[in-house]
C-alpha positions in Angstrom: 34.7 -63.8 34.6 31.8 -62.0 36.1 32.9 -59.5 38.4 31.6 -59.7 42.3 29.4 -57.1 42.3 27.5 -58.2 39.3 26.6 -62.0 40.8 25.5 -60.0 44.2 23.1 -57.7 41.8 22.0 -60.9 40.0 21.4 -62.1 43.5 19.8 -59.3 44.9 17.3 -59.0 42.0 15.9 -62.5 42.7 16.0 -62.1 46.3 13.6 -58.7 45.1 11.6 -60.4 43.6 10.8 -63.3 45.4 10.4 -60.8 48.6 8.1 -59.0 46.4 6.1 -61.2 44.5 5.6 -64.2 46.4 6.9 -64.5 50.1 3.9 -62.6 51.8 -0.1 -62.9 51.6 -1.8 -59.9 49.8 -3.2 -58.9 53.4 0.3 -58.9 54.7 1.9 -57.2 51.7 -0.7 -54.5 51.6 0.3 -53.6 55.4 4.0 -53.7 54.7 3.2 -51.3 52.2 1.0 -49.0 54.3 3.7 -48.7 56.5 7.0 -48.7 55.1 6.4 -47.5 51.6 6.5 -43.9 52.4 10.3 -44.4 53.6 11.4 -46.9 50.5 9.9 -44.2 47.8 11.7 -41.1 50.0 14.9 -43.1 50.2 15.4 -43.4 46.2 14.4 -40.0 46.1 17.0 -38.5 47.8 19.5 -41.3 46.2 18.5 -39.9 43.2 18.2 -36.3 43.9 22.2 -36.6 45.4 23.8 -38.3 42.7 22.0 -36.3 40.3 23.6 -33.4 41.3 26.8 -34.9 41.7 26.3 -35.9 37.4 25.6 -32.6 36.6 28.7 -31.2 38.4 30.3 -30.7 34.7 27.6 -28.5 34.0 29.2 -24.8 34.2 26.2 -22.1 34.2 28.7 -18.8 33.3 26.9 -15.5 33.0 28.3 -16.1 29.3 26.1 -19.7 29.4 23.2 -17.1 30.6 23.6 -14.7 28.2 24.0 -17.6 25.1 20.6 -19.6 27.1 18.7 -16.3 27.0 16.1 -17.3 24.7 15.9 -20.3 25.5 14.6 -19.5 29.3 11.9 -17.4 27.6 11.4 -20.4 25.7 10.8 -22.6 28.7 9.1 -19.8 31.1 6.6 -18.8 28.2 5.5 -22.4 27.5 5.4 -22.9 31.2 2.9 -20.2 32.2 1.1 -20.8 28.9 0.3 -24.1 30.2 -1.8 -22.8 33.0 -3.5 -20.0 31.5 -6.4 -20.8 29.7 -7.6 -23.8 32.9 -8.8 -23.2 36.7 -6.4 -25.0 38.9 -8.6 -28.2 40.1 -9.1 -31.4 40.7 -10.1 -32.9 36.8 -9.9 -36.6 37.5 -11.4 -36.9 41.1 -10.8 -40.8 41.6 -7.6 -40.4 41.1 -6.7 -37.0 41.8 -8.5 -37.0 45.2 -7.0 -40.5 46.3 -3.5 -38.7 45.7 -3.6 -36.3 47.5 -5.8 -37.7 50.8 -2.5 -40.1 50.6 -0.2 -37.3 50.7 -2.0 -36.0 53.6 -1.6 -39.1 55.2 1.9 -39.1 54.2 2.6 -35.8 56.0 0.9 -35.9 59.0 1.4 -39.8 60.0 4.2 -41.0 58.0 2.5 -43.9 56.1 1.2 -44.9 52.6 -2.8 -44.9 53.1 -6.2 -42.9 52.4 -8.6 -41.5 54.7 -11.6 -44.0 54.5 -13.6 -42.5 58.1 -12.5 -39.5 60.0 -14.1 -36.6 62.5 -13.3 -33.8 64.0 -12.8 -34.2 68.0 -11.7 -31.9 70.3 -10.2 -29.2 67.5 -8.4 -32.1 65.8 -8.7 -34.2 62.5 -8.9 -37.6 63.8 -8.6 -41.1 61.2 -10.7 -43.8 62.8 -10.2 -45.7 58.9 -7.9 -45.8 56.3 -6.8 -48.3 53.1 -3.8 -48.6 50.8 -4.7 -47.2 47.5 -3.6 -49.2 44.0 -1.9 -46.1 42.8 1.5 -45.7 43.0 3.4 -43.6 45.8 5.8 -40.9 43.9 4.0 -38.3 43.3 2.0 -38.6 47.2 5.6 -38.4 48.3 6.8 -35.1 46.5 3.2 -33.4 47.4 3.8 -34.8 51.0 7.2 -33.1 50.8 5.7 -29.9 49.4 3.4 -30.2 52.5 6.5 -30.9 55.0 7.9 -27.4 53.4 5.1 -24.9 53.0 2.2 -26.4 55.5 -0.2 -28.5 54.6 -3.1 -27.1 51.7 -4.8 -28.4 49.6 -3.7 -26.5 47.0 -0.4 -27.5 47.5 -1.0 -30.1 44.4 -1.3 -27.7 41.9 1.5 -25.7 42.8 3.6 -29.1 42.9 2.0 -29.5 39.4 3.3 -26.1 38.3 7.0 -27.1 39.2 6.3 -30.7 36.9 5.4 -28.4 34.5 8.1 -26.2 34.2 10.6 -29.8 34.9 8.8 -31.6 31.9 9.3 -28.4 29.2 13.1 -27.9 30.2 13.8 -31.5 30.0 12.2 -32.2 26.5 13.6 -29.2 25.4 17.3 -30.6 26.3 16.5 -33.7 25.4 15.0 -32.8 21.6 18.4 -30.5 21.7 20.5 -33.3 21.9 18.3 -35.7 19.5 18.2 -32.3 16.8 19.8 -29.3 17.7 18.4 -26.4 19.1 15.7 -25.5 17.2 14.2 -29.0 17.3 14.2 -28.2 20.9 11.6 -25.1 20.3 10.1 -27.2 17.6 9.4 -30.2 20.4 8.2 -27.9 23.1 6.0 -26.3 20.8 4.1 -29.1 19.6 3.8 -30.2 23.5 2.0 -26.9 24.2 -0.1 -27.0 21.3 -2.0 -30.3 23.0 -4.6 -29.2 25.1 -4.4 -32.0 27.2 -1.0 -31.6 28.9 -2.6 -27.8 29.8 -6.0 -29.4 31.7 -3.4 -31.9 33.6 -0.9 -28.9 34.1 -3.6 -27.5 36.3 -4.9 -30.6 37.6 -4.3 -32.5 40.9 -3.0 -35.9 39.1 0.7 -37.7 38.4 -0.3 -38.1 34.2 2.1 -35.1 33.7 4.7 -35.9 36.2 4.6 -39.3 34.7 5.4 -37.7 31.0 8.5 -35.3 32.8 10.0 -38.7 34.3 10.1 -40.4 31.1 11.5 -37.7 29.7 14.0 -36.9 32.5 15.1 -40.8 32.4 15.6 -40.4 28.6 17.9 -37.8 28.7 19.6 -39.1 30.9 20.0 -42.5 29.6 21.8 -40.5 27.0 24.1 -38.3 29.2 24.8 -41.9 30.5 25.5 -43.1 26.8 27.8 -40.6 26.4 29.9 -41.4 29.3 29.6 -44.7 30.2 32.8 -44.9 32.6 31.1 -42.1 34.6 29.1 -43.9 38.0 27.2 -40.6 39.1 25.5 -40.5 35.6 25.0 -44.9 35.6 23.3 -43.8 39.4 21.2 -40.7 38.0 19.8 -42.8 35.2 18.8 -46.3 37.1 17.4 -44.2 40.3 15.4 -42.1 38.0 14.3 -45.0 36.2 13.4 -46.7 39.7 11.1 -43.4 40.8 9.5 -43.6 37.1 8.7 -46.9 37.7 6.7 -46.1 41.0 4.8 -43.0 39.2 1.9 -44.8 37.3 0.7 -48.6 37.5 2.3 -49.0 33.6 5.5 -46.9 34.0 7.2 -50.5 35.0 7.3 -50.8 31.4 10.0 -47.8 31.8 12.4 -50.3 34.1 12.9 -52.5 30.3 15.0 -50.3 28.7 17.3 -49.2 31.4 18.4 -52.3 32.2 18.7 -52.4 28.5 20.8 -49.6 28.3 22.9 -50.2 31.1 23.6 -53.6 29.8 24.1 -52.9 26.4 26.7 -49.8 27.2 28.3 -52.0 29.3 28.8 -54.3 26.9 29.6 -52.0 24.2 32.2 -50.3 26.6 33.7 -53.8 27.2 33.4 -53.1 31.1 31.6 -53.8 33.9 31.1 -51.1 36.6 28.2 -51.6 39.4 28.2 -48.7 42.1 26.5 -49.5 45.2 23.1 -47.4 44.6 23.0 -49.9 41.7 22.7 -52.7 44.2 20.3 -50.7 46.0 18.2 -50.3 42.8 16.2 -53.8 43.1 15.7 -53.6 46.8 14.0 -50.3 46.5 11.5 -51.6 43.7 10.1 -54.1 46.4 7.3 -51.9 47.4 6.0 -52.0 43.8 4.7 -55.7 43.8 3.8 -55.4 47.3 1.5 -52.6 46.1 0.0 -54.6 43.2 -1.5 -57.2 45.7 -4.2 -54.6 46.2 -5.3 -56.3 42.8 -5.6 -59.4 44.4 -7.1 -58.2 47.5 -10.2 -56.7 45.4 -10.8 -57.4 42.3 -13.2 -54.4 42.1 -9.5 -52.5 42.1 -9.7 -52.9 37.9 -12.9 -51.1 37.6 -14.0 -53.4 35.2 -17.8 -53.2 36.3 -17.5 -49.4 34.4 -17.5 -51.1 31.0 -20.1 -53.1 29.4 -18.8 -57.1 28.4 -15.1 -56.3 29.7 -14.0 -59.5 31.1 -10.3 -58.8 31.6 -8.0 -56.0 32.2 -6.3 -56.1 28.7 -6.8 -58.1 25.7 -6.3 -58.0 22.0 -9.5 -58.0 21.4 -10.3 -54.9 22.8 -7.2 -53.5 20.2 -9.9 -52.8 17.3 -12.3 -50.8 19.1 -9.7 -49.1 21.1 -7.9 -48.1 17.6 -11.0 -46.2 16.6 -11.5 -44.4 19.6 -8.1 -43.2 19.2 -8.2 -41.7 15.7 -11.4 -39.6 17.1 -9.8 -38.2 19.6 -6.4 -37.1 17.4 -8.4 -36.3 14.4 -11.2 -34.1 16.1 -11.5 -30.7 14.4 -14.4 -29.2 16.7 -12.8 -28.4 20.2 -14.4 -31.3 21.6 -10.6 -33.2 22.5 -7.6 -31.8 24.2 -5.7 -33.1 21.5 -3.5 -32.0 18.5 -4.8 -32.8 15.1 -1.6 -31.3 13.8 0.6 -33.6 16.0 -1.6 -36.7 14.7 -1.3 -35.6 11.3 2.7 -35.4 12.0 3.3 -37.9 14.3 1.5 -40.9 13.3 3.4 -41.3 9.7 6.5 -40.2 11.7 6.3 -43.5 14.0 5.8 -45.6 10.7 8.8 -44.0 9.6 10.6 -44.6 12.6 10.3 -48.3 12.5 11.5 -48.5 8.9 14.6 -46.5 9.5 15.5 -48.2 12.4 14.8 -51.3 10.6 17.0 -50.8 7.8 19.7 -48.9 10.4 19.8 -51.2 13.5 23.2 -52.8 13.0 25.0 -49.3 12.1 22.9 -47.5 15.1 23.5 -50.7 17.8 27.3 -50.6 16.3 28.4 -47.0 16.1 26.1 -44.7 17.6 25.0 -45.7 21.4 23.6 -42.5 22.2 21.4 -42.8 19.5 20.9 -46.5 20.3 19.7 -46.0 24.2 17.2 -43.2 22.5 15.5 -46.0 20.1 15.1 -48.2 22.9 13.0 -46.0 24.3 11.0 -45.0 21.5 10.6 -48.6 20.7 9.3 -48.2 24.6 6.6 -45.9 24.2 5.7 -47.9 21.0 5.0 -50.9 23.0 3.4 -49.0 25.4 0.8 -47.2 23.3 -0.1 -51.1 22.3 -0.8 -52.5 26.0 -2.9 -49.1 26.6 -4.4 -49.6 23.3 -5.2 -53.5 24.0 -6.8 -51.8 27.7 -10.2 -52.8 28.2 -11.2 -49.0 29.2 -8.8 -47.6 26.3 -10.8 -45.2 25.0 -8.9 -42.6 24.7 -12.0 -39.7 23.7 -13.4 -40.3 26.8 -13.1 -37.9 29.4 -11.7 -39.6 31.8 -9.6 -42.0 29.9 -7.9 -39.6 27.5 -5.2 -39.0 30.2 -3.6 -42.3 29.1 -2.9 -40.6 25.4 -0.5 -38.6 27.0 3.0 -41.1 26.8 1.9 -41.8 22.9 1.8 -37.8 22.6 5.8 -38.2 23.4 6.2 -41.0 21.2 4.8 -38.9 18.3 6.4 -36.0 19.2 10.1 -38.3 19.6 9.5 -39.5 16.3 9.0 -36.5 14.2 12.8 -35.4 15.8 13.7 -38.6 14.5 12.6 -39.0 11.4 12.4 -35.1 10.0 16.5 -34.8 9.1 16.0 -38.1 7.3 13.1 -36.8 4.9 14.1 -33.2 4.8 17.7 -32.2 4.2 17.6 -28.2 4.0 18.9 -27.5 7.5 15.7 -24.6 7.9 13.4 -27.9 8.4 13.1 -26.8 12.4 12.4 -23.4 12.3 9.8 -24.4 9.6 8.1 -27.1 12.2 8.7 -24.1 14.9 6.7 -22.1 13.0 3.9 -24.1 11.9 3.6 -25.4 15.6 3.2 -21.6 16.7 1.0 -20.5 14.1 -1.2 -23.8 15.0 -1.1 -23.2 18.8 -2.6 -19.3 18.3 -5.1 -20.6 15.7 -6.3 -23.8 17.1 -4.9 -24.7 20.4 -6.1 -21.3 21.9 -9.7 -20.9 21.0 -9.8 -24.7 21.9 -8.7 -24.5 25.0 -10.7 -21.1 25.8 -13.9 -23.3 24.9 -13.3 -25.5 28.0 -15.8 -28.2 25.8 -13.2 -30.7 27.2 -13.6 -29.8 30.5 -17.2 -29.4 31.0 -18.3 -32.9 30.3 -17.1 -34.5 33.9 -19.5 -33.6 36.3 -18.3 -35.7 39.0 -15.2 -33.0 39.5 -17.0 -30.1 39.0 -19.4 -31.5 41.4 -16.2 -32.0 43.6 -14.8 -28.3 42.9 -18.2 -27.1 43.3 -18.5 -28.5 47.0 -14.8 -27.2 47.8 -15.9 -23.7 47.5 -18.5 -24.1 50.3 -15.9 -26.2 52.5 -12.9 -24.0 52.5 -16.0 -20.8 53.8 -16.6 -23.3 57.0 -13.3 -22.3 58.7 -13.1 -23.4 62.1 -16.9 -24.7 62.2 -17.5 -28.5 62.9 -19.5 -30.0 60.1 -20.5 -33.4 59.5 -21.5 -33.9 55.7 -23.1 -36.7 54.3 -21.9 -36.7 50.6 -21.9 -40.1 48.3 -20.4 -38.3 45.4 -17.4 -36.0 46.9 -16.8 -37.8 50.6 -13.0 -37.9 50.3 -13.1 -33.9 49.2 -14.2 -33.1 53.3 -11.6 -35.1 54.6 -8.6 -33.6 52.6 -9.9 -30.0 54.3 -9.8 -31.9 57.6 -13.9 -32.0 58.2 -16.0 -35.1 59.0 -17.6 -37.1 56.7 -20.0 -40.5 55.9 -21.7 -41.2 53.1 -25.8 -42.1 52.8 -25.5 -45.9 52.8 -23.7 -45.8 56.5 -26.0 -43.6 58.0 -28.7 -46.5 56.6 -26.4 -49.1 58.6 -26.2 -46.6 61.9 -29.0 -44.9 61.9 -29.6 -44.6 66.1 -25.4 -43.4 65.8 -26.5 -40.8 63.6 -30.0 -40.0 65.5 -27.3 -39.7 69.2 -25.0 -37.0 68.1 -27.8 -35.0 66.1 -29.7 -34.5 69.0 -26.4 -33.8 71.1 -25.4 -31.1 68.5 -22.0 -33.1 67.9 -21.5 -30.9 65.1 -22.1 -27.2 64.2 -23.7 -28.0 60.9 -24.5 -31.6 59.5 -24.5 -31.0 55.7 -25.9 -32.9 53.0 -24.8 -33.0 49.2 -27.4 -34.3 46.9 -27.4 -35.1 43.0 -30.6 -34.5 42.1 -32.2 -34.9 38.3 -34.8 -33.1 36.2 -37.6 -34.7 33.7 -38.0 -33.0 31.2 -41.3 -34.1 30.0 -43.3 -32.9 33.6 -40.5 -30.5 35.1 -40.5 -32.6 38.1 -36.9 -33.0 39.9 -36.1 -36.0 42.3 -33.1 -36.8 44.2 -30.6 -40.0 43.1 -31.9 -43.0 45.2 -28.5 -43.4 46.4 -28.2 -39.6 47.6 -32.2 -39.6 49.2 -32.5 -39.6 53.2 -36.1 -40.5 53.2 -39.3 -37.6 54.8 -37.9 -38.3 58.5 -34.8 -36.0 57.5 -36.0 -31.9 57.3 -33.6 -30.0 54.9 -33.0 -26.3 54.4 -31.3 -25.8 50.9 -28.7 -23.8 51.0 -27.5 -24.0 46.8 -28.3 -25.4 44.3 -26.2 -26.0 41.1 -27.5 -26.9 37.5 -24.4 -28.9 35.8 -26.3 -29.9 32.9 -30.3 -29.1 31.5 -30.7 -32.6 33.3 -28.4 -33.0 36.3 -28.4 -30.9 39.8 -26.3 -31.3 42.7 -27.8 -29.4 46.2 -26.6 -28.6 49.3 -28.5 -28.5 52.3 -28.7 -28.1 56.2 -30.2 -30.7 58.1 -32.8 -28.9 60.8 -34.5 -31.9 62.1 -35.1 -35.8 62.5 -38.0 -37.1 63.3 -37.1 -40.6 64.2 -39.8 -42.6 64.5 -40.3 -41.8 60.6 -36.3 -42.0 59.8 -36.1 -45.4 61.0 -39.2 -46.6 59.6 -37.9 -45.3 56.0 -34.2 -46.8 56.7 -35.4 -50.3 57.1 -37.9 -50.2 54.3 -35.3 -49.4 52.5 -32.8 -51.9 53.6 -35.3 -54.5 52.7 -35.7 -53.0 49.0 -32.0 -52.9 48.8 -31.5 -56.2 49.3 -34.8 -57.6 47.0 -32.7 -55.0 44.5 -29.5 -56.7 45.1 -31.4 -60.5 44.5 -33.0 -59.3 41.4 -29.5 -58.1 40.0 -28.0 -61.4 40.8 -30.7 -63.3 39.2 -29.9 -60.7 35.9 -33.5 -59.7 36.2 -33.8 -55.9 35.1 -36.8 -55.0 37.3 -36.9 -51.1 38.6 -38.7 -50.4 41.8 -37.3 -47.0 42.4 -36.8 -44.1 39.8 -33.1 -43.2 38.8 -31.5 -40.8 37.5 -30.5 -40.5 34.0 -27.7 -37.4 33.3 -27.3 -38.1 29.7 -30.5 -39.0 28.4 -30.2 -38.3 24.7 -34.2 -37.9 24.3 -34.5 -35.5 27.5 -31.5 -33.3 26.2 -33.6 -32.9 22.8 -36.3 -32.0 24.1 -34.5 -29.6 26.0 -33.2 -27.8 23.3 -36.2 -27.7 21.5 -38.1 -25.9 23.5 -35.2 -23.2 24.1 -37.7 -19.9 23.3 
């Protein structure tokens, strides 16, 4: 008969998900969230923190334990700090990145889930007058609003809440490839991590891609402390909380939720009994806020971003699989520093997932029978196998492109997973992981480090350099009121708590704008310009979006040359002469909307010059003429 407990946690995960999915309107959902999400995601936190504490209470750390673990902190420190040599700590994904963190700010100063959309400064104070609910999920905004709570809230704070993931995600694969392999697999593992220089660039970064890698590999290891005591609750809690928080960390970490319930069920069965601890019963209630966060989906479609690809219709599909394939193999096979990846770990891992498949194939019934550690560890594997296909069957899955590449990173855990697997069945002599321990070192100083020292991965998004760029100049402002007007980095002022609009809301308010000019509102009003060069005549002009029209008199103070072809300036604003401002802002509304017919009638007609950063025949050119 079924115990109590489990009909109220059958119960309780319908109830979830009908609250979640279907009893409110997106609108309403999107507010619940705004409002309530922060203190749903901090409440499984500290679940989990407490009852992971209380399942590693067996865990003696004797100066003996020191003295025998030595190494193996080396181990972990060294990898650590090597991950955040060779990269500046900045923002390297600025949709994302920046969203993050202007909701962590939100987080810390007014409690709620939501991004700064319009804000000025008013009487010495940072005042919101607009924010939205962001699609991105709300764990890592909560630990970086926690660091904020701590330390006082900077900016920087992300990439010292990075540094910490960082040094999480080494000790935990190390444990975990320790337990798979012994403990030179362990070295072996975290050596092949830090030979991908990809998990360095978003060691120093701003985003949740590498806290999302440490949570899967947290939850895995502890799925198989779990495994190996199944009558113990504090380990069930550690393991279904954790899996709850990795759910929340990026949109396709749900995925993650699979084989925990898996697990759970399947050591339940295996055990013969049924034990269901009330954090367990709290574990469907607290992934509520997860469909309530989706609806921002339905709300806008424009949340999918499929307008950035050419012909991309919907947000996954098989037939996007092909393509996607092929941009995978260049960026694992690339042999000229142009990818933060690991050629050797391709080389490795790819044949090492094949191999996976056929051993489990041939060993399910023994592994599902006899060995449920090792059973709860190919369920996730088989995870992070079906997860690599839905990112590879992503209509933007291309994982050689700058900003996509982040998404690699999960399949970089399934390759590294598999070669612990799968070595000890294809190589008997018991020297096979100091032999992949060494090859991994000798690959990190020969490839991995002059790779990284090129920075040709990190040079290709101008958009966050642009960003970084800007920073520099904000953080010298101090305590001076500045308004900027900035299309391309707006949500970079308000994180540093200074006002900010972009150029197509000035064109909408131009006689607000005109009022608190003339009344010296501000100490500085600021504009941030991308600006382009042809090549042919020498000639720069500014991006239409970016341009203010002749009414607006600029001072340059800098100018900065990201490419032979692209600029970004920034200049004072000294005077308006309004007559001629307002003249140029409705001529220009009128364009905007003849432009916006045309495009809707799919005509291609061009009445204004644009600007081109990666025009192959310009860059040609360019070089040719280099004397």
């Amino acid at each position: 008969m079924m115990s109590h407990r489990l009909v109220l946690l059958i119960l309780l995960c319908i109830f979830s998900a009908i609250l979640g999915v279907f009893s409110f309107s997106p609108a309403k959902a999107v507010e619940l969230v705004r409002y309530y999400g922060y203190w749903s995601i901090l409440g499984a936190f500290a679940l989990f923190l407490y009852y992971l504490v209380r399942s590693l209470r067996d865990v003696r750390l004797s100066v003996l334990l020191w003295r025998k673990m030595g190494g193996v902190l080396l181990l972990i420190i060294s990898a650590t700090i090597f991950l955040h040599l060779h990269e500046r700590h900045e923002f390297k994904i600025v949709a994302d990145e920046v969203v993050l963190s202007s909701t962590a700010m939100q987080m810390h100063f007014e409690r709620e889930a939501a991004v700064v959309l319009r804000g000025y400064e008013y009487a010495g104070n940072f005042i919101p007058m607009q924010v939205f609910v962001d699609k991105r999920p709300l764990f890592f905004p909560l630990l970086l609003s926690l660091v904020h709570d701590f330390t006082g809230y900077r900016v920087g704070n992300v990439f010292a809440l990075n540094a910490f993931v960082s040094l999480v995600l080494i000790s935990f694969l190390f444990l975990l490839a320790r337990r798979l392999g012994g403990p030179w697999a362990g070295v072996g593992a975290v050596l092949l991590l830090c030979g991908i220089p990809l998990v360095a660039q978003n060691a120093v970064g701003g985003g949740f891609e590498l806290l999302n890698i440490a949570m899967i590999t947290v939850t895995f290891w502890l799925g198989l402390r779990y495994a190996e005591r199944p009558d113990d609750d504090d380990r069930l809690c550690a393991f279904a909380l954790s899996g709850v928080l990795l759910s929340q960390t990026r949109y396709e970490s749900v995925l993650f939720l699979l084989p925990v319930a898996v697990s759970i069920l399947y050591l339940w069965w295996k055990g013969g009994r049924v034990n269901i601890p009330w954090p367990l019963l709290a574990a469907p209630l607290l992934l509520i806020i997860y469909p309530l966060q989706h609806k921002v989906f339905d709300l806008s479609e424009g949340s999918w971003q499929m307008a950035d690809v050419a012909g991309a219709t919907t947000p996954f599909a098989l037939r996007y699989f092909y393509n996607n394939i092929g941009h995978a193999m260049n960026f694992f096979f690339s042999f000229d520093g142009t990818q933060p990846s690991s050629w050797l770990l391709g080389l490795v891992g790819l044949p090492a997932v094949g191999f996976f498949v056929l051993m489990l194939y041939k060993e399910h019934l023994q592994v599902f029978i006899r060995e449920p550690e090792k059973a709860v560890a190919c369920l996730f594997v088989l995870t992070l196998i079906v997860h690599t296909g839905i990112m590879l069957c992503y209509f933007w899955g291309h994982w050689d492109d700058p900003i996509i590449r982040r998404l690699s990173l999960p399949t970089q855990l399934l390759l590294i997973f598999c070669v612990i697997f799968v070595l000890p069945k294809l190589v008997g002599n018991p020297g096979r992981w100091r032999v992949l321990a060494s090859i991994a070192g000798l690959y990190i100083i020969c490839f991995t480090v002059p790779s990284s020292a090129m920075h040709r991965f990190t040079q290709e998004n101008f958009a966050a350099r642009t960003t970084n760029w800007i920073a520099g100049y904000v953080r010298g402002l101090g305590e001076k009121t500045a308004l900027a007007i900035d299309n391309n980095s707006g949500l970079q002022w308000f994180l540093y708590r200074k006002s900010c609009v972009n150029p197509a809301l000035l064109l909408n308010r131009p006689d607000e704008f005109i009022f608190h000019f003339k009344r010296h509102s501000f100490d500085e009003v600021l504009v941030v310009q991308r600006a382009g060069l042809d090549i042919k005549t020498g000639n720069r002009f500014v991006s239409v979006s970016d341009d203010l029209g002749p009414g607006v008199k600029l001072e340059l103070i800098e100018e900065k040359a990201f490419s032979p072809i692209y600029l970004v300036r920034l200049s004072r604003v000294l005077s308006v002469d309004e007559p001629i401002f307002k003249a140029w802002v409705a001529t220009r509304l009128e364009q905007d909307k003849k432009d916006a017919k045309a495009k809707s009638l799919a005509t291609t007609t061009t009445t204004v010059k644009t600007m081109d950063t990666a025009d192959p025949n310009s860059l040609v050119l360019w070089l040719k003429n280099l004397p």
